[in-house]
KEDREN-820991 format. One record per residue (C-alpha): y, x, z; residue in one letter. Coordinates in nm, 4 decimals, always signed. Each point is the difference from the previous one (the first is absolute). Example, Ala and Ser with C-alpha at 12.3 -4.5 7.8 and 13.67 -1.06 7.14 Angstrom:
# KEDREN-820991
<r><north>-0.4500</north><east>+1.2300</east><up>+0.7800</up><type>A</type></r>
<r><north>+0.3440</north><east>+0.1370</east><up>-0.0660</up><type>S</type></r>
END
This chain:
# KEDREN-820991
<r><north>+1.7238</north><east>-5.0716</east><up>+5.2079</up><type>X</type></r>
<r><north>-0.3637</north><east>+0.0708</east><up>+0.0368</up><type>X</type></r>
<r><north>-0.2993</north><east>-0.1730</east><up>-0.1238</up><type>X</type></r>
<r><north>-0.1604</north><east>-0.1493</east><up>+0.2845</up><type>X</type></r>
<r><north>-0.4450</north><east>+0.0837</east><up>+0.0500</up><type>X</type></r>
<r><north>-0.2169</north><east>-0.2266</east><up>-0.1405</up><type>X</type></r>
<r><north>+0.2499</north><east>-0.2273</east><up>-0.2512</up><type>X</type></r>
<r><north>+0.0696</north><east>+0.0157</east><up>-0.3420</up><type>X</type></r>
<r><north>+0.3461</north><east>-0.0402</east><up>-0.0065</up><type>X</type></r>
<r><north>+0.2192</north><east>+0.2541</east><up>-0.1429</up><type>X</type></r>
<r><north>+0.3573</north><east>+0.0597</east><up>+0.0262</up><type>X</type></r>
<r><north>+0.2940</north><east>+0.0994</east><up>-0.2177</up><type>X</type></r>
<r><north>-0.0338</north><east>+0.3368</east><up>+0.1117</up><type>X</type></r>
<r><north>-0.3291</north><east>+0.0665</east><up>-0.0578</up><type>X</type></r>
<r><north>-0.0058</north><east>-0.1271</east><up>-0.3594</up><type>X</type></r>
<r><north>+0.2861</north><east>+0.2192</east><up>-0.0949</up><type>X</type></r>
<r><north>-0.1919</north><east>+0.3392</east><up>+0.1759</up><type>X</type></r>
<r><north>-0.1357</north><east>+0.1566</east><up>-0.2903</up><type>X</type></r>
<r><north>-0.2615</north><east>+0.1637</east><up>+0.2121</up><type>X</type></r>
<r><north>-0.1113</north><east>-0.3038</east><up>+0.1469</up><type>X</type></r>
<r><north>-0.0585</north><east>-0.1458</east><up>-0.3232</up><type>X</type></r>
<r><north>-0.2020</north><east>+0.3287</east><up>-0.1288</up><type>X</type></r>
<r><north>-0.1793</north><east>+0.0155</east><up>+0.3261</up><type>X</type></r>
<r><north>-0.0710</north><east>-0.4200</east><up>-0.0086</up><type>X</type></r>
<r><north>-0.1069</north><east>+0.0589</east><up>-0.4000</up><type>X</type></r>
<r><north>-0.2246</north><east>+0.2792</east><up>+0.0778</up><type>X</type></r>
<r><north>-0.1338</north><east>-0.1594</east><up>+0.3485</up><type>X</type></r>
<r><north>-0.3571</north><east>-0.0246</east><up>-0.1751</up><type>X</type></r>
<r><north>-0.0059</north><east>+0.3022</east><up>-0.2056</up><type>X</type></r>
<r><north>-0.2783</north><east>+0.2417</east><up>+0.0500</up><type>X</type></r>
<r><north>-0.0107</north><east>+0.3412</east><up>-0.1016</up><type>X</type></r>
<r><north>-0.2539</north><east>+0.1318</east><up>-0.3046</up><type>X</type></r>
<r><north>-0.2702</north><east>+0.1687</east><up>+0.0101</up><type>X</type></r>
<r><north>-0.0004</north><east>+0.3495</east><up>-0.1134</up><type>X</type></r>
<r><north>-0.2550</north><east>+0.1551</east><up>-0.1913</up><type>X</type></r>
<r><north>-0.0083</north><east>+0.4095</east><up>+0.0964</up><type>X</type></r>
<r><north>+0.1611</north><east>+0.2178</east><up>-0.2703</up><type>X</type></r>
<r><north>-0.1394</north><east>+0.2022</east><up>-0.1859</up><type>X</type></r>
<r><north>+0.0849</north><east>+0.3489</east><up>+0.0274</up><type>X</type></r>
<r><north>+0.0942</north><east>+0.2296</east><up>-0.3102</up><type>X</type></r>
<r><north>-0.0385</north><east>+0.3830</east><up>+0.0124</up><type>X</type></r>
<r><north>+0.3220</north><east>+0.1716</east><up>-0.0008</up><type>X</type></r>
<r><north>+0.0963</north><east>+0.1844</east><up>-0.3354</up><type>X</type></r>
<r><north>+0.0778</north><east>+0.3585</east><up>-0.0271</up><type>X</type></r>
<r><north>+0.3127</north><east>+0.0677</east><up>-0.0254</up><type>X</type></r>
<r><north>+0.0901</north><east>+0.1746</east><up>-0.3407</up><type>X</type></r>
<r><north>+0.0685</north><east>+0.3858</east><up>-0.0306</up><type>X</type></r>
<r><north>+0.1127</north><east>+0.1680</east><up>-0.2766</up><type>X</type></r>
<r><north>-0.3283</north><east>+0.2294</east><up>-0.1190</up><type>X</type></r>
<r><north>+0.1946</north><east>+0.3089</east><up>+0.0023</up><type>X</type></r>
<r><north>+0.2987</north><east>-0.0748</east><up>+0.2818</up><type>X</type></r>
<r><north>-0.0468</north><east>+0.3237</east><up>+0.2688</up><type>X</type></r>
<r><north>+0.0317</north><east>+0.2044</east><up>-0.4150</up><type>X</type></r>
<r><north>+0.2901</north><east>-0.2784</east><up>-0.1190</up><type>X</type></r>
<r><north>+0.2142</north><east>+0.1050</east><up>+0.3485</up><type>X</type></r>
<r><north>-0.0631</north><east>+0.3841</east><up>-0.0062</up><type>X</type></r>
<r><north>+0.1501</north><east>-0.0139</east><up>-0.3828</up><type>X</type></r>
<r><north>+0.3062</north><east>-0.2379</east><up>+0.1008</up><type>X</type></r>
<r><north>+0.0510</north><east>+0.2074</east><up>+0.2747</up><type>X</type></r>
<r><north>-0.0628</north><east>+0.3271</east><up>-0.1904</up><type>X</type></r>
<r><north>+0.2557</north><east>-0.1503</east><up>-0.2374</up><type>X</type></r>
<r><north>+0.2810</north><east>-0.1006</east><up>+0.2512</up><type>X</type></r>
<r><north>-0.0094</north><east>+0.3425</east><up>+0.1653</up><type>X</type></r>
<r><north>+0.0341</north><east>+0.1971</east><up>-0.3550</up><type>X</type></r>
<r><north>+0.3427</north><east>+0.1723</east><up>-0.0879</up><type>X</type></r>
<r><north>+0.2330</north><east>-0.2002</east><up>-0.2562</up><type>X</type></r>
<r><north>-0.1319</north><east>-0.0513</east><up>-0.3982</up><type>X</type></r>
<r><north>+0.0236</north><east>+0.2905</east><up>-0.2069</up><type>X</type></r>
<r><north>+0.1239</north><east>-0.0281</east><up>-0.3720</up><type>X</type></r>
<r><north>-0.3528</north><east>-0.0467</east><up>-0.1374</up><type>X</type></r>
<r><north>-0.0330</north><east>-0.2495</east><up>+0.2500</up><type>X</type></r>
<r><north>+0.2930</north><east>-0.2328</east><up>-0.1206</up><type>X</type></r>
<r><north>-0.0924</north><east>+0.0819</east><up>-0.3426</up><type>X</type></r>
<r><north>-0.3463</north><east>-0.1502</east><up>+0.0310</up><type>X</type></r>
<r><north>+0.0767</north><east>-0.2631</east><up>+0.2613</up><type>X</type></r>
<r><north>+0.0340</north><east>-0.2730</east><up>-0.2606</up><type>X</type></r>
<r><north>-0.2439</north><east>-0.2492</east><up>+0.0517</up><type>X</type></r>
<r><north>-0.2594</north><east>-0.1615</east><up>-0.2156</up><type>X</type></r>
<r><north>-0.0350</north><east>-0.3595</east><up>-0.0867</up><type>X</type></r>
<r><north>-0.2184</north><east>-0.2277</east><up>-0.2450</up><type>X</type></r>
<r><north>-0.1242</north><east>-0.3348</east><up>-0.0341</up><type>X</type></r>
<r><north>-0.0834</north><east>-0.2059</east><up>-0.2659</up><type>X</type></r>
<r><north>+0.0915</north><east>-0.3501</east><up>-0.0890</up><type>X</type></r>
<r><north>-0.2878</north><east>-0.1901</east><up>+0.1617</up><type>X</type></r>
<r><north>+0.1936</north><east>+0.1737</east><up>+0.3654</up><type>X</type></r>
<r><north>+0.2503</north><east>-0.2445</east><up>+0.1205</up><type>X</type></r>
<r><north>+0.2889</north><east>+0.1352</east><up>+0.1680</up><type>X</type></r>
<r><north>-0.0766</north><east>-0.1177</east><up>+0.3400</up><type>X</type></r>
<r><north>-0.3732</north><east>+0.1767</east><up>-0.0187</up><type>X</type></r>
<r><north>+0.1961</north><east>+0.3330</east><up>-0.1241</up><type>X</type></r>
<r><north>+0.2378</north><east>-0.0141</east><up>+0.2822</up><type>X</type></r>
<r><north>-0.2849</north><east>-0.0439</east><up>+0.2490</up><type>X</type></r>
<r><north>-0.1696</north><east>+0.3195</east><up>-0.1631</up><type>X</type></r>
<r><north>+0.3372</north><east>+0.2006</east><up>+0.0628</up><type>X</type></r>
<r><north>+0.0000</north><east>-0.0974</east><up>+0.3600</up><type>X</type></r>
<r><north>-0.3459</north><east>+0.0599</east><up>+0.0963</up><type>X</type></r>
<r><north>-0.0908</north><east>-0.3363</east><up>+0.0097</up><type>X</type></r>
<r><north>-0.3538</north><east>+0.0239</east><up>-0.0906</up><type>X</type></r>
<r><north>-0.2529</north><east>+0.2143</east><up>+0.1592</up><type>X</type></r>
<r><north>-0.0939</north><east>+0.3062</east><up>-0.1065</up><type>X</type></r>
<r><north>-0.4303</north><east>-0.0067</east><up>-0.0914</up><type>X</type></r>
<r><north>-0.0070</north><east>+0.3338</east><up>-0.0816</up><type>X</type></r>
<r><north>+0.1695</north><east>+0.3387</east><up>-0.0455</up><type>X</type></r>
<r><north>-0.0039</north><east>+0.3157</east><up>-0.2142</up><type>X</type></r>
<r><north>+0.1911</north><east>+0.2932</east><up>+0.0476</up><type>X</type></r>
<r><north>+0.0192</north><east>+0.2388</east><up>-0.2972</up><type>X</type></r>
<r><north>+0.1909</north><east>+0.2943</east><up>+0.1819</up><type>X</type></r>
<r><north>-0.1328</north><east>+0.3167</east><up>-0.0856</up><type>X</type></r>
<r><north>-0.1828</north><east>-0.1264</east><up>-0.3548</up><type>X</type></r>
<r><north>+0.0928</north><east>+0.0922</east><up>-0.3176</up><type>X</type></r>
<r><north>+0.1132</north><east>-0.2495</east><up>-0.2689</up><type>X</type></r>
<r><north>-0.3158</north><east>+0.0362</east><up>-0.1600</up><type>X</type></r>
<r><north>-0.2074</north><east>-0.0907</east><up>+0.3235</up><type>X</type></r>
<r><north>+0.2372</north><east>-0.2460</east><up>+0.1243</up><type>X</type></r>
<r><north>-0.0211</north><east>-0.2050</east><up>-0.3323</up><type>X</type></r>
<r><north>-0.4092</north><east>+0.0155</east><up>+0.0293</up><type>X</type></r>
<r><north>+0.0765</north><east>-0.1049</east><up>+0.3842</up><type>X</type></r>
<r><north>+0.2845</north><east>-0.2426</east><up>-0.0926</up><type>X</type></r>
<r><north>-0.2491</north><east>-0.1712</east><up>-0.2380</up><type>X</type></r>
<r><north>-0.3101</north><east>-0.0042</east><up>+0.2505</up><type>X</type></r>
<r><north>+0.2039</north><east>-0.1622</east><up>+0.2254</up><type>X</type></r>
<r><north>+0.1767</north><east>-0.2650</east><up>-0.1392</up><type>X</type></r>
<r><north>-0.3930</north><east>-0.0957</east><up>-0.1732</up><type>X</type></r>
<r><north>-0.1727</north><east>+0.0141</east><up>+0.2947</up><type>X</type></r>
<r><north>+0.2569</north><east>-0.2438</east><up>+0.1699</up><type>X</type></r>
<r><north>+0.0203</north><east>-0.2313</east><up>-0.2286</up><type>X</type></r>
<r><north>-0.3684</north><east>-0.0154</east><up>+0.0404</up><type>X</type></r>
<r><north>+0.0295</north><east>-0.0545</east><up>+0.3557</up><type>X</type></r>
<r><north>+0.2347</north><east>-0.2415</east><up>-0.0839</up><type>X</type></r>
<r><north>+0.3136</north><east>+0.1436</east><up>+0.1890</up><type>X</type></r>
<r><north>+0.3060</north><east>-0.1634</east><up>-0.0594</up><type>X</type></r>
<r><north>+0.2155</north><east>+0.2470</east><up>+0.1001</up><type>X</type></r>
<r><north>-0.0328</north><east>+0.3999</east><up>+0.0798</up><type>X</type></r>
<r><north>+0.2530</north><east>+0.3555</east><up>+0.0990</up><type>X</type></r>
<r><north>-0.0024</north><east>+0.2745</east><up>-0.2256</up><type>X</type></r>
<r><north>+0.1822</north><east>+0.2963</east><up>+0.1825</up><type>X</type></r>
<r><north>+0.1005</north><east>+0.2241</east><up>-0.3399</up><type>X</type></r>
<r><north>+0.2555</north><east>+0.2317</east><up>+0.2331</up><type>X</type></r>
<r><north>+0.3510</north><east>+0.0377</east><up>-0.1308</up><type>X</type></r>
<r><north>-0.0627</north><east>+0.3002</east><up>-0.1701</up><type>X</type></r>
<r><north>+0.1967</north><east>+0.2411</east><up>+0.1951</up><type>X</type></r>
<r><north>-0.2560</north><east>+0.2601</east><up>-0.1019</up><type>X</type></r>
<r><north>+0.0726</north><east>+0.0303</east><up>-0.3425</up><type>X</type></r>
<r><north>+0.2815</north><east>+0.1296</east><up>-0.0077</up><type>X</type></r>
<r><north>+0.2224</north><east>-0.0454</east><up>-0.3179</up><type>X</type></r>
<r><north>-0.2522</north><east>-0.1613</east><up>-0.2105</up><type>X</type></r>
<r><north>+0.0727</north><east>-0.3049</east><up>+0.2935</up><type>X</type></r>
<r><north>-0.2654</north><east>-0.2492</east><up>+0.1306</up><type>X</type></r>
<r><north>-0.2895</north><east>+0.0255</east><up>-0.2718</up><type>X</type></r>
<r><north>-0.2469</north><east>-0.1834</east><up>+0.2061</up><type>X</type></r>
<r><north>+0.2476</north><east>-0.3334</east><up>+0.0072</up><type>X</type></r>
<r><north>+0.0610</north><east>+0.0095</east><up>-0.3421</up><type>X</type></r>
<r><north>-0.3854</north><east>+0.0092</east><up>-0.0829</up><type>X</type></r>
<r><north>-0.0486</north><east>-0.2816</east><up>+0.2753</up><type>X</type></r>
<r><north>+0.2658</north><east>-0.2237</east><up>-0.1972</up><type>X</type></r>
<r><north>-0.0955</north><east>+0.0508</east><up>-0.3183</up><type>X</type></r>
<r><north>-0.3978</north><east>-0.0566</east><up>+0.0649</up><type>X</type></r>
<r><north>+0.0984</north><east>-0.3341</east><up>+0.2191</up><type>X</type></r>
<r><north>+0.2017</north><east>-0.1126</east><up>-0.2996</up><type>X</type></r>
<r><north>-0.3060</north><east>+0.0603</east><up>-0.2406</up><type>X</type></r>
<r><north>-0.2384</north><east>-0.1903</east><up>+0.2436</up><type>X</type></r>
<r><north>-0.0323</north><east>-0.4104</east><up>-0.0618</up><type>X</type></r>
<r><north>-0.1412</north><east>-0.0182</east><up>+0.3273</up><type>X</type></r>
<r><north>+0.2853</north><east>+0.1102</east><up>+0.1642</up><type>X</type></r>
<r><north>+0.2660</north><east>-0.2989</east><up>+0.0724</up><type>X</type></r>
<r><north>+0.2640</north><east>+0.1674</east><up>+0.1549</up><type>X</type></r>
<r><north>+0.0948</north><east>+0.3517</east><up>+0.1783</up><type>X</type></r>
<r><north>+0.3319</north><east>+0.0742</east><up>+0.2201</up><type>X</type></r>
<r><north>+0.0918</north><east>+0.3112</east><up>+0.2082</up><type>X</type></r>
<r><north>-0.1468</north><east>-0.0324</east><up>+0.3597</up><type>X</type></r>
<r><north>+0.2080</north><east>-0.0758</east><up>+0.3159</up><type>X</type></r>
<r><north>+0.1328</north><east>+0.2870</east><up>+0.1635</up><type>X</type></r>
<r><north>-0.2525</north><east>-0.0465</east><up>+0.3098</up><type>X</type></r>
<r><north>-0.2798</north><east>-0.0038</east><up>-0.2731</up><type>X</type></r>
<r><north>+0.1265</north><east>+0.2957</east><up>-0.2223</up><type>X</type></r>
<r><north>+0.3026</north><east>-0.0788</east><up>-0.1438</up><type>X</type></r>
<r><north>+0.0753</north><east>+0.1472</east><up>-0.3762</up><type>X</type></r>
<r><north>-0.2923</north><east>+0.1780</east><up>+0.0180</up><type>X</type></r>
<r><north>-0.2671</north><east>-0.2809</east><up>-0.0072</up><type>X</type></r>
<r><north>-0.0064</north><east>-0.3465</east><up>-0.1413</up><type>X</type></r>
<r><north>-0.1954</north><east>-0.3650</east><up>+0.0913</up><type>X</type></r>
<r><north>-0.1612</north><east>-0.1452</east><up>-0.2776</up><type>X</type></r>
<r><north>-0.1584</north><east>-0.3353</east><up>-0.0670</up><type>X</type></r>
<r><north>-0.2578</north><east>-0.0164</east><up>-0.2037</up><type>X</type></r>
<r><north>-0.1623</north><east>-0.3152</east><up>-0.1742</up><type>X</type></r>
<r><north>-0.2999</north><east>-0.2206</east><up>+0.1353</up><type>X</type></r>
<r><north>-0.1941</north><east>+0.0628</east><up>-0.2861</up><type>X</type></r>
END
C-alpha cells in the first residue's frame, strides 16, 4: 500500500512507519549555519622536571642486591601532618598525588649544611608559593651504626617548621624510605 503522487492521502501503513513520520516532521527542516571554530593551541604534555634522573635511580634501585641490615633498620618511613590535613589530602600525599614543584637532595651534606639547606629550601618555596616539594635525605646507609642521621635531622626540623603541613616517605619510583613529599601551606 503505497501513497499514490500528487494526493494527500495517507494510509495505515504509512502513519504507523516511524520513519515516515520523522522524515514527514522534518520535511521542512533546514540545516544551521555554522560559524568556523576556533582553534586552541595544543598543551604540552606534562613531564616530570627530573624523569630521564627519576628512571636511572628506580632502575639503579631495582637492579641493586637485596637490603642489608642497616637497610631494614632504617627503612621505616616518616610521616606527619597536622590537624588542619584531612585524611583524604594525607593519603593523596602518600601516593604521589600532587606534583612535585621542586626538589632537594641532601646526599653528601653534613647535618650541619643540610639543616642550613633544609631551611633555605623550605623558605624559599613557600615564597614561591609551592604547595608541595621532594626532599631526597638518602637512607643513611653510609653511616654506619650511628644509622640514618640525615632522616632524623629532616624529621625533626619538618616537625619544628609551621609551614610545613604534612611529610610522608616517597613512593618507591620517587625514592622510597629515603625521601619524603611534603605539603607546605599557602601562606
Amino acid at each position: 500500500m503505497a501513497k499514490k503522487h500528487g494526493s494527500d492521502t495517507k494510509t495505515a501503513s504509512d502513519e504507523s512507519d516511524d520513519s515516515g513520520i520523522f522524515r514527514r516532521l522534518m520535511a521542512d527542516a533546514r540545516p544551521l549555519k555554522q560559524e568556523p571554530r576556533a582553534v586552541t593551541p595544543r598543551r604540552a604534555k606534562a613531564r616530570a622536571q627530573s624523569r630521564r634522573q627519576d628512571e636511572r635511580e628506580v632502575l639503579r634501585e631495582s637492579l641493586s642486591p637485596a637490603p642489608c641490615e642497616a637497610e631494614i633498620m632504617s627503612g621505616e618511613g616518616l610521616r606527619f601532618q597536622r590537624p588542619v590535613v584531612s585524611r583524604r589530602t594525607f593519603r593523596k600525599l602518600a601516593r604521589g598525588g600532587f606534583s612535585v614543584q621542586a626538589k632537594l637532595d641532601l646526599h653528601g651534606m653534613t647535618s650541619a649544611e643540610a639543616g642550613v639547606a633544609l631551611r633555605e629550601f623550605i623558605n624559599d618555596s613557600c615564597l614561591r608559593g609551592l604547595s608541595c616539594v621532594r626532599i631526597v635525605h638518602g637512607k643513611g646507609l653510609g653511616s654506619g651504626t650511628r644509622g640514618p642521621i640525615l632522616k632524623r635531622k629532616v624529621d625533626a626540623l619538618l616537625r619544628s617548621w609551621d609551614q610545613v603541613l604534612a611529610f610522608v616517605s616517597a613512593r618507591q619510583a620517587d625514592g622510597g624510605t629515603g625521601a619524603v613529599y611534603v605539603l607546605l601551606s599557602a601562606n
